[in-house]
N, C-alpha and C positions, 0 to 999 in steps of 0.2 A: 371663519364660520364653517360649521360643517357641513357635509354633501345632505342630510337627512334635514338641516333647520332651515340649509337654502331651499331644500324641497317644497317643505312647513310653508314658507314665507311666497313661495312662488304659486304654490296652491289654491293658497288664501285670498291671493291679489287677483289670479284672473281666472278659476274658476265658477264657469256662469253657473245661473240661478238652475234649478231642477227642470221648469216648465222650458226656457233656452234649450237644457239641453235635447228634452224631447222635440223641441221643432228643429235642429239642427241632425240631430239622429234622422228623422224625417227627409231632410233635402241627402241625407247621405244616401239613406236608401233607396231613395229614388235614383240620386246618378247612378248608383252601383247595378243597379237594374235595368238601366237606360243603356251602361258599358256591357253589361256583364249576361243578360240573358236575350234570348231571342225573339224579338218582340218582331210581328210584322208589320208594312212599311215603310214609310220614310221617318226620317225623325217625330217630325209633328203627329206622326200617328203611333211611334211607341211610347213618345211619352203621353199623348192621350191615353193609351191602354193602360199604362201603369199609371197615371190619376184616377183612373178607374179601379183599377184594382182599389188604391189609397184610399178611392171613397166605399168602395163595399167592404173592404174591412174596417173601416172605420166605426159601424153600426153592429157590428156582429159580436160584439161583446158585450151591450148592455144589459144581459140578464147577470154573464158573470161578472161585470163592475160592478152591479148592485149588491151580489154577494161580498164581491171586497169592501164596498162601502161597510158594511153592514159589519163583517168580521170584526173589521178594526173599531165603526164607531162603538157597537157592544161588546168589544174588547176590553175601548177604554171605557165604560160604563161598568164591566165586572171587577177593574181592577179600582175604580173609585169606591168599592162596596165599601164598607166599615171592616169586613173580614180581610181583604186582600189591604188594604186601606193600614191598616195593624201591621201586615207582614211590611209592608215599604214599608213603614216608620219605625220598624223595627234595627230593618237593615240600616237604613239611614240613616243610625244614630249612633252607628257601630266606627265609619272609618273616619280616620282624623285628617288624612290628608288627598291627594291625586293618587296618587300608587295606590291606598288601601282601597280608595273607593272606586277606582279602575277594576281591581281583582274582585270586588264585590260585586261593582254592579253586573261584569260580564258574566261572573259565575253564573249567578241567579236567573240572568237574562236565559242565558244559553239552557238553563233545567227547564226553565218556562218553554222555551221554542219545544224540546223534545215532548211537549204536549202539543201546545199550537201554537201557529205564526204568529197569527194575528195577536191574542194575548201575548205572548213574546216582545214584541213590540212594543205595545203599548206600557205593559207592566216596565219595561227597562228604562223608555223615555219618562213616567211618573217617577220612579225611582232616580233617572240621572235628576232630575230636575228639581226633586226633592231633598239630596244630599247638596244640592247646589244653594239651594235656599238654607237648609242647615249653614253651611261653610257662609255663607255671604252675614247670615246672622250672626257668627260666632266671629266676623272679620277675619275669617282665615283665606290665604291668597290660596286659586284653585285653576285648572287647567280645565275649564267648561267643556272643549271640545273634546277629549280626551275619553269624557264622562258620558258624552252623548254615543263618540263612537262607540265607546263599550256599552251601552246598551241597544244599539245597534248590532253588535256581534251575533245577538241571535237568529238574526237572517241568513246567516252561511252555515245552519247547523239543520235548519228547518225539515228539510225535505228528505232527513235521515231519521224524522222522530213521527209522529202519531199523524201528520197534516199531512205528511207531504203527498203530493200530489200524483207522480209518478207511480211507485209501489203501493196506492191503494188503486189508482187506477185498475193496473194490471191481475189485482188480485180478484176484482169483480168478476162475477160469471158470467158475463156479457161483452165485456168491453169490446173494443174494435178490433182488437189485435188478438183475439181470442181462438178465431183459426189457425193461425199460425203460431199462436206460442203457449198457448192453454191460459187458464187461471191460475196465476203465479201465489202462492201464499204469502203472507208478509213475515212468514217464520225463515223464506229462503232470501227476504230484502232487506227488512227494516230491521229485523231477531237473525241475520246471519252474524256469524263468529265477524267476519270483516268490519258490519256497520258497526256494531259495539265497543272491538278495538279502538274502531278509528273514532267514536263517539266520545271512547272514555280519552284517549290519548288530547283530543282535540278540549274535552272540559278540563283538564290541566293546564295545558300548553297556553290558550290563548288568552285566560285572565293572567296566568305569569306572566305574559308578553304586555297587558295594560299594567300591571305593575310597572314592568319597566321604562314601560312608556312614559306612565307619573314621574318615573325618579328623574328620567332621560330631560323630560322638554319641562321648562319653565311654568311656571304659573304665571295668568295674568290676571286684569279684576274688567275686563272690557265687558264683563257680562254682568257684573254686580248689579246693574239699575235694575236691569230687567227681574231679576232675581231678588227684589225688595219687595215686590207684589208677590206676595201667595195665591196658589189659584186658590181658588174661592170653596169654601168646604161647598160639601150637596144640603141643601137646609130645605126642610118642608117647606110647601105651600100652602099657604091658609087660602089660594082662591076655589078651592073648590074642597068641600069636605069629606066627597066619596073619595075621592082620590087620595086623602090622609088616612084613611082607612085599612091597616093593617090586616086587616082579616080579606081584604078585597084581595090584594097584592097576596097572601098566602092562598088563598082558594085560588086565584087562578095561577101562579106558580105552581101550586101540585097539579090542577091538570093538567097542565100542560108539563109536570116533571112525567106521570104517569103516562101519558099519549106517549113521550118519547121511548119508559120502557119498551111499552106493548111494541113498537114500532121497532126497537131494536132486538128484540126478543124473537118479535116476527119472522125477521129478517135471518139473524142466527139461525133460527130452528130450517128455513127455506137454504142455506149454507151462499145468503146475499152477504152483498158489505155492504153497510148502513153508515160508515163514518165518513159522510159527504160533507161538501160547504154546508148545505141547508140542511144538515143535522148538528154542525158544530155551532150556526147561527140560532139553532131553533134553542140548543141545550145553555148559549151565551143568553139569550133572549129572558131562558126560563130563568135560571140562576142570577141573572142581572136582578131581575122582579121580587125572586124571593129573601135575596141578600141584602135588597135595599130596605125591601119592610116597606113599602108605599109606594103606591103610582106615582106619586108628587115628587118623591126622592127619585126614582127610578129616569122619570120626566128631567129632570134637574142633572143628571149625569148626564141626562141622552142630550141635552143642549150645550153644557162645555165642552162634549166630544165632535161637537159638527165641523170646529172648524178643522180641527185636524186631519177631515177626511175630504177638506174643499179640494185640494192638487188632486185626488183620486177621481174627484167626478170632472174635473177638466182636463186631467193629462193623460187618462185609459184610452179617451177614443184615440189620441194621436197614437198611443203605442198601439191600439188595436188596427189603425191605421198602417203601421208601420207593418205591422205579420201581415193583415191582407197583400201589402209590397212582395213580400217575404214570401209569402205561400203560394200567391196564383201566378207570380213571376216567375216561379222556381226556383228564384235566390238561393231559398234554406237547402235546396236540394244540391244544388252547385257547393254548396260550402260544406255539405253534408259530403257527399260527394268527394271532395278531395281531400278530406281526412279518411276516405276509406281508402283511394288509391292508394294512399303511401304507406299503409299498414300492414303490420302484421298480425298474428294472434296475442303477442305479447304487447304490442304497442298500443293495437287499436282500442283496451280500453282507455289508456292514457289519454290517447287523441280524440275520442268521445269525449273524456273530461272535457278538454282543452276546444272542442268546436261546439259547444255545451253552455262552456263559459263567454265564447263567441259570440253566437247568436240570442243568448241573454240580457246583451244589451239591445235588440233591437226586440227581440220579444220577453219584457220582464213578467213572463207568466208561467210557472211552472207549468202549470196543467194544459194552457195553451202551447206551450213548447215540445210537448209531447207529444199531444196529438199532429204537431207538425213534423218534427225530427224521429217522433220515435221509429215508424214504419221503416225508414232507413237505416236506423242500427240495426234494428232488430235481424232485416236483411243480409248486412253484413259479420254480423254477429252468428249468425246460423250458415256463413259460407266460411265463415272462420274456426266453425267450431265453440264458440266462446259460450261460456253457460250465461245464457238471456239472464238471469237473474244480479249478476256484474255488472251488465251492461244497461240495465236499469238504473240501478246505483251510481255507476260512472257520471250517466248522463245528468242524474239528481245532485250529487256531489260538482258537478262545473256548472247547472245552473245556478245552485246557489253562491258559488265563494266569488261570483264575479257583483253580486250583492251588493257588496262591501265598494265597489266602485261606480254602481249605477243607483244616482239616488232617489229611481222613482216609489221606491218602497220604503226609503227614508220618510217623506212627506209628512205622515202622522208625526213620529219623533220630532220633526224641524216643527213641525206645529204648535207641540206640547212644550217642549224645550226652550221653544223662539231661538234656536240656535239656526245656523245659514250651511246649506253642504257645503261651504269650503271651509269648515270651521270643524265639519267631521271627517271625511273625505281623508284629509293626508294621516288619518291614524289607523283610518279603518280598512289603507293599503296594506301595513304594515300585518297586518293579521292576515289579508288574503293571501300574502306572501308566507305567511307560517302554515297557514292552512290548507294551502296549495300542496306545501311540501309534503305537510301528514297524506294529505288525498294521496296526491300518485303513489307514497311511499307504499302506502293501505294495499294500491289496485296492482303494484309489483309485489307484496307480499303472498298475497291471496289471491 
């Protein structure tokens, strides 16, 4: 048997559930912080302090968890509209086997991410889940996991396209890094010559890589039961008849499409950024409403999406938990830290990827992750010489492709799907290793 099926099979068998690995990330960083930073004291009083820390950041995220909630549950509420509803059924009915429907779903997925995450997500999981249900009806034998990871794939593309968190951040007139590095445009981040290359190079490469994946590993039918139940179309409710009311659902979809102009209009002409979480939640919000044509329908999405976003309201705090470790111990700083000593001007954006993609697992938050690591590149990056606008991208580029191995962003998919992270997991290494390659390749090129 080969090195790659033993991998497969080793993966499968003993990697733990999503919520494990959040509570075991949890006691790591707490030892690491107990070994590794200055706490004072005898023992029983650093690691009291660092419980402490673990319980004030534990709470310090619930405005932004409720924007994740939100993202994703009306993600997957825009992607069950009848319009988006059409485009997966469309695709769906196109590949015949694991390879074609690998290359398709990641394609898709990964165009979806260069808008937003959260749609990204959700659209790839409906689609993998969809063609799964097509092949399970047609009795054709299929590689499920395969299928999930590629629609998974648009999590390691994300934070190079319209969401990501990073280069809008820095592009605002305000932000916090704004004394020391200006208001960065997204024409010098997300529209530079590098992100695009490495955008375009990476939508080729990584659905060719699930193709081969298809031809490479076997099909099984371990998922056929689950895939005999369709989810359930969105069908009116006749309990309430204002709520069926098409004209209700269009009046308030335009004003609430309209407030959003005026508000982005606003914003433009004062030379703000306006393409925040709670503008991309307000515009999922608006469009979920008007696309569905009824509160009832609209209602009727928003209830088969809840469960997918249950891991997200129970496993945020522990990650939030995890960065308060990280932030007030000075963990992040230490680790930040020694990817700057051993640098150069030509390495240190490399080692930004690579301590980027580190601290990713312990803080699966783009925006969170910034606000913590960024002041330290940024640092090093201006005693290095290196143009801050790389070193944005660097950092955006290793948060995301460590993704692909930490499944707390998985959750929604493993929801929709009913598929298990060790059933995505050993394919969706295989990509962060392709993807890896294009990154550094990108940040030595440029």
């Amino acid at each position: 048997m080969s090195f790659s099926r033993q991998y497969i099979k080793l993966v499968e068998r003993f990697l733990p559930s999503p919520f494990v690995i959040a509570i075991l990330l949890s006691g790591i960083t707490f030892f690491l912080a107990l070994i590794f930073t200055n706490q004072e004291g005898n023992i029983l009083n650093q690691s009291q302090s660092i419980l402490g820390y673990w319980q004030t950041g534990f709470w310090e995220l619930l405005a932004f968890t409720m924007q994740m909630v939100l993202i994703l549950l009306l993600g997957h509420t825009l992607a069950l509209t009848p319009f988006f509803s059409r485009i997966i059924n469309k695709i769906a009915s196109i590949p015949n086997n694991t390879a074609q429907a690998g290359f398709l779903i990641s394609f898709f997925t990964i165009i979806m991410s260069f808008l937003n995450w959260g749609l990204c997500l959700v659209f790839g999981a409906i689609l993998s889940r969809r063609i799964g249900e097509n092949f399970t009806s047609q009795n054709k034998a299929f590689n499920y996991g395969i299928l999930g990871a590629a629609g998974y794939s648009g999590m390691m593309f994300w934070h190079g396209g319209l969401s990501a968190s990073a280069p809008l951040k820095v592009a605002e007139a305000k932000h916090f890094l704004v004394d020391k590095i200006g208001a960065i445009s997204i024409s010098e981040t997300l529209f530079s010559t590098m992100n695009i290359v490495i955008s375009f190079v990476l939508l080729i490469a990584v659905p060719s890589l699930f193709y081969l994946l298809g031809k490479y590993f076997k099909s099984n039918s371990d998922y056929q039961s689950i895939l005999t139940q369709k989810e359930e179309k969105v069908e009116e409710t006749q309990s309430n008849d204002s709520e069926n009311k098409a004209w209700i659902a269009y009046a308030l979809g335009g004003v609430m499409l309209i407030s959003a102009v005026l508000f982005a209009v606003d914003k433009w002409q004062s030379n703000q950024a306006f393409m925040d979480l709670n503008f991309v939640n307000f515009l999922f919000l608006t469009f979920g409403i008007l696309l569905h044509g009824s509160l009832a329908k609209f209602m009727s999405a928003v209830n088969s999406g809840i469960q997918g976003v249950s891991g997200i309201v129970i496993q945020f705090p522990l990650y939030s938990g995890i960065m308060g470790i990280m932030k007030y111990s000075g963990l992040v700083i230490l680790i930040s830290d020694f990817f700057v000593s051993i640098s150069t001007a030509t390495s240190f954006p490399i080692l930004t990827f690579f301590s980027a993609g580190l601290v990713n697992f312990f803080v699966p938050s783009g925006g969170g992750q910034w606000a913590v690591q960024g002041p330290i590149v940024v640092e090093a990056a201006q005693a290095l010489n290196i143009p801050i606008p790389k070193i944005v991208m660097a950092l955006s580029y290793g948060d995301q492709i460590t993704n692909m191995l930490q499944p707390f962003w998985a959750l929604p998919l493993l929801g929709i799907t009913q598929l298990k992270a060790k059933d995505i997991l050993p394919y969706s290494l295989f990509a962060l290793i392709l993807g890896s390659l294009i990154f550094i390749g990108g940040l030595l090129i440029f």
